[in-house]
C-alpha positions in Angstrom: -17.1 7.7 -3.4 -18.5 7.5 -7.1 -16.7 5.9 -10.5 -17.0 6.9 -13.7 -17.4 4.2 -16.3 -15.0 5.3 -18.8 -16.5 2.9 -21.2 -19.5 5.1 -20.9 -17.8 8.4 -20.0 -18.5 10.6 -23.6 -16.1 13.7 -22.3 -19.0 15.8 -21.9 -17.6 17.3 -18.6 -21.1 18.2 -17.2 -20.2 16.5 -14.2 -17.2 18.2 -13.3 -18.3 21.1 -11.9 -21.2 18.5 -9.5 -18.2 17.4 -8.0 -18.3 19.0 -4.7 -14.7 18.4 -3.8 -13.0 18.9 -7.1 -12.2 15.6 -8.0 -13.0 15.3 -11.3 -10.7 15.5 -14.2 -10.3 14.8 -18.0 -7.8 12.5 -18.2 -5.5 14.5 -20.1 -5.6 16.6 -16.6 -5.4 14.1 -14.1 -2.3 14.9 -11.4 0.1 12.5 -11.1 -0.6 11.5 -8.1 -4.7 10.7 -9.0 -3.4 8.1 -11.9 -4.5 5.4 -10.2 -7.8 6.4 -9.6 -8.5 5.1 -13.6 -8.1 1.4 -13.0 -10.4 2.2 -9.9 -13.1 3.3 -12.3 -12.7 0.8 -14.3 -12.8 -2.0 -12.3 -15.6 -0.7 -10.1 -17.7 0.8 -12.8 -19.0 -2.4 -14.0 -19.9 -3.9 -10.6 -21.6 -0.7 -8.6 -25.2 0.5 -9.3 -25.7 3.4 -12.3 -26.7 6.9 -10.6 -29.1 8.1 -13.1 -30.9 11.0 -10.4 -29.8 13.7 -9.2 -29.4 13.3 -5.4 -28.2 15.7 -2.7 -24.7 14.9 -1.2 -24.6 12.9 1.8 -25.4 15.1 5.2 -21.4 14.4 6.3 -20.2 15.4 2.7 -18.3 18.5 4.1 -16.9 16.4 7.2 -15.3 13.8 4.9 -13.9 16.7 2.1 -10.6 17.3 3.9 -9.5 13.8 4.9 -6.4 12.9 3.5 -6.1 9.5 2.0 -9.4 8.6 2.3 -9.1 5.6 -0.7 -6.1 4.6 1.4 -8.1 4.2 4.7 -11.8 3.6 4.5 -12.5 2.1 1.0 -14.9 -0.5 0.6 -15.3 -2.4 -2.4 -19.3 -3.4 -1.7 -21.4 -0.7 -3.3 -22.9 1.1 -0.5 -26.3 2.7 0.0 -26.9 5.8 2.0 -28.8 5.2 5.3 -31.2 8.0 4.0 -32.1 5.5 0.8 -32.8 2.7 3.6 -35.6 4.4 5.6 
């Protein structure tokens, strides 16, 4: 999971379409049921590292796209790095 400082965030919408699960919105457009997800990126903006490179998505990207309330069930609030950024 990534968070968009909205502190930072200029409306640019360049990363929208990066998203590879269509998660992304303006906040005009956010559903209803994604409000929340603002007082995520707030909150956890500030604390986790900047991603200023491009990198490719995790090798289990497409196994994790369809799970349903992933926040819900596996968040973790400690940044994590990918074991690929380890080796």
């Amino acid at each position: 999971m990534l968070v968009i400082d909205p502190e930072e965030c200029i409306d640019c919408s360049l990363c929208v379409p990066e998203c590879p699960v269509n998660a992304i919105y303006f906040e005009d457009d956010l559903p209803p049921d994604q409000q929340h997800f603002l007082g995520i990126n707030a909150e956890y903006a500030p604390r986790w590292p900047v991603i200023s490179q491009v990198k490719d998505a995790p090798s289990d990207a497409d196994e994790w796209a369809g799970i349903p309330s992933k926040y819900e069930n596996h968040f973790n609030p400690e940044p994590a790095g990918r074991l690929e950024d380890s080796e």
